[in-house]
N, C-alpha and C positions, 0 to 999 in steps of 0.2 A: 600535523598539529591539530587539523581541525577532527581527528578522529579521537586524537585522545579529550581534545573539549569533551566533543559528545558523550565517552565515557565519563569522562565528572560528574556532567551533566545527568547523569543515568543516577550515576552514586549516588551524586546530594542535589536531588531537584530542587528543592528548598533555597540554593545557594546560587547567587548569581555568577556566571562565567565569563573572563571579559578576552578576547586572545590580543587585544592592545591595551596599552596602560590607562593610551589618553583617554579610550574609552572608560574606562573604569572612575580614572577620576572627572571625567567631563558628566558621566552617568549616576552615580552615584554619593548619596549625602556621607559625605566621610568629614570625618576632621584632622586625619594624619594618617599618613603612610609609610610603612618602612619598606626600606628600598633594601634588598637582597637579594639581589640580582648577580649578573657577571660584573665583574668589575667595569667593564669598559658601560656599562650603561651607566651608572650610577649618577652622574651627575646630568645626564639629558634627562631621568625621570626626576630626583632631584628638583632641577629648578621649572621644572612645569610641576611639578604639585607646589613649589614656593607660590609661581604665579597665580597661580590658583589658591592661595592663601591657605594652602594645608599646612600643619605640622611635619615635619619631616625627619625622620629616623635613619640615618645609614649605617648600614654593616659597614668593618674594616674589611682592608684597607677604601676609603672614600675614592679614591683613582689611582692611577700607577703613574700618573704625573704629576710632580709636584707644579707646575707650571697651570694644569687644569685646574689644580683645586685652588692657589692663589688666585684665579680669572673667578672661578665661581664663588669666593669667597668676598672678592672685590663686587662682581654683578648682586649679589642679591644681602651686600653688608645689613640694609635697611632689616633683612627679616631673620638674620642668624644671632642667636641668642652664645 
């Protein structure tokens, strides 16, 4: 992984590279992110960009459990629009 950073990197120096999320939303002035990732991440990036008070965009399907997404629907009711 970290060699294809590098090449990104090479492509678009201009552009920041992050190989962890939290990096990216801990690093970086964002105001939302869309999560399109594998399914099975989706709701561990999800609710740390909530906590971090980002806007939050997910591709379908949100989890392959409907049991996850009721827990993460109930955890973070206060910021789901």
């Amino acid at each position: 992984m970290l060699k294809k950073l590098k090449e990104l990197n090479l492509r678009f120096p201009e552009s920041a590279i992050f190989a962890k999320y939290k990096d990216l939303i801990d690093k970086s002035e964002l105001d939302c992110v869309l999560v399109a990732t594998d399914v099975s991440n989706h709701l561990e990036i999800a609710s740390y960009a909530l906590k971090n008070n980002l806007f939050v965009l997910l591709e379908k399907p949100v989890d392959s459990n409907s049991v996850n997404i009721q827990k993460f629907i109930e955890n973070n009711s206060s910021k789901i629009d």
